[in-house]
N, C-alpha and C positions, 0 to 999 in steps of 0.2 A: 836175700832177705828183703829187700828193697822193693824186691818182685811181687812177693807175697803181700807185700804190707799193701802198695797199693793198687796192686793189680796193673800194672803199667809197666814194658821195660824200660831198664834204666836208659836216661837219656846225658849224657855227658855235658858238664859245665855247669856252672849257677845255675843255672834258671829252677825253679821246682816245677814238679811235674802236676798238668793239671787235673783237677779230680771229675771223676764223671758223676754228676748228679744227675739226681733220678727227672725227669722231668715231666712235668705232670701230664697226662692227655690232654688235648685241646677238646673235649666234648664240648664245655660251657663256652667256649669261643665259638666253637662252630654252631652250637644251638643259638650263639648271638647270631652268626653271620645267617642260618636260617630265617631265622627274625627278621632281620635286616633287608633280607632279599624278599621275602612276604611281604613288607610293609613297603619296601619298593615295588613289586609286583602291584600291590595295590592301590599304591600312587599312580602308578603307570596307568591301571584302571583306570581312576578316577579324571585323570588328566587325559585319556585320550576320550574319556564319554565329556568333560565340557568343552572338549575341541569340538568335537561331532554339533554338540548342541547350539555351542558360541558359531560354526557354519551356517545353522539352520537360524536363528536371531539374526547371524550378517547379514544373511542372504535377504533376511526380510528388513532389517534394518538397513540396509543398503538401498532396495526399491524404496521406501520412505523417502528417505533422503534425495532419493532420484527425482521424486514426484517432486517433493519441495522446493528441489533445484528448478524442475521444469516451472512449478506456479507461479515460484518467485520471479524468475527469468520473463515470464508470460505479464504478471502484473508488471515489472521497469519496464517491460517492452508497449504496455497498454499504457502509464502513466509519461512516457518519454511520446507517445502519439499524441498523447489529450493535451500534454503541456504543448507540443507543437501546432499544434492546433487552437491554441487558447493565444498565441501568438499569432495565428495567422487571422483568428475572429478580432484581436487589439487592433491588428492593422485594416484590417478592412474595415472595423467599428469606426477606425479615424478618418477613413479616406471618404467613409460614409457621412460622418459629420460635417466635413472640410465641405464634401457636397451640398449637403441641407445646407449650411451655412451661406455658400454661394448662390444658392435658388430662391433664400426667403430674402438675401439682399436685392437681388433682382427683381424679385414680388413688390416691395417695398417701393422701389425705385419708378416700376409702373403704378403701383398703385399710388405714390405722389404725383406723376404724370398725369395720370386721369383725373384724381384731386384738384390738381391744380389748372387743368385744363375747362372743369366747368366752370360754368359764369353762372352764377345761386340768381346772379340781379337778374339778368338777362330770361333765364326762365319766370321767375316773378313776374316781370315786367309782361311779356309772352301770355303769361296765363291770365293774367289780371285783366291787359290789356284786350289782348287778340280773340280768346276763349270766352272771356265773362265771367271770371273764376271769382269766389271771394272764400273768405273764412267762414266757416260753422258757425251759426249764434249761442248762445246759451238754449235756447227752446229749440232747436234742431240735435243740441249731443242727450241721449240718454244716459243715466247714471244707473250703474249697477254692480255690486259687491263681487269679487272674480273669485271667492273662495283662496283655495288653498295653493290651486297652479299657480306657474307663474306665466301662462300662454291662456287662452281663453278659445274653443275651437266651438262655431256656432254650427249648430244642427236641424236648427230647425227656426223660423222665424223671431225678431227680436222684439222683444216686450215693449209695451207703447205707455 
């Protein structure tokens, strides 16, 4: 009777016997897991065409970059020249002046030499004397307006 009732033979000892329930098809499982794989499938899509694309942007955003590298690189390399250079024009602009410096003192040095070597009396005396030299009178200078230069260059005979 045991048999009948629940469709199971009997099994010896406590335990009850367990019941077989119906259970339902997995259609709506597997129509989810269809889903599931669709929507991955088309992720997959999606994800391998912005790889393809994100390659073809690196590719070209990488040469960018490269350029920039290179200009930048070329500019420190032109700016580390010029600064070198603007040091080696400081030092020579000193060594230039140090020069001037020591040639206008020397200039100087001769030119109080020669200064100090004429005798003003001795020529006077020479010219007065020896020559017949005298000063300009008043009725020997002519007077006349020089305009606007400050040099006066005669071209042609002077007015009486």
């Amino acid at each position: 009777m045991a048999e009948g009732r629940y469709r199971e033979k009997y099994i010896g000892g406590s335990a009850a016997p367990k019941r077989y329930e119906e259970v339902p098809l997995r259609t709506p499982e597997r129509k989810r897991n269809i889903e599931v794989e669709r929507r991955n499938r088309e992720e997959q899509r999606v994800i391998a065409e912005n790889q393809r694309n994100a390659r073809k942007i690196g590719g070209l955003f990488t040469f960018f970059i490269a350029c920039a590298m290179v200009a930048m690189l070329f500019t420190c390399v032109k700016f580390i020249a010029n600064k070198n250079k603007k040091y080696e024009n400081d030092a020579e602009l000193a060594r230039l002046q140090s020069e001037y410096t020591a040639l206008k003192e020397q200039n100087d040095l001769k030119k109080l030499a020669i200064d100090t070597g004429i005798d003003y009396n001795n020529i006077y005396n020479r010219a007065v004397g020896e020559l017949g030299m005298v000063y300009a009178t008043d009725e020997q200078l002519i007077r006349y307006d020089r305009g606007e230069s400050e040099y006066v260059m005669q071209f042609g005979k002077m007015p009486k």
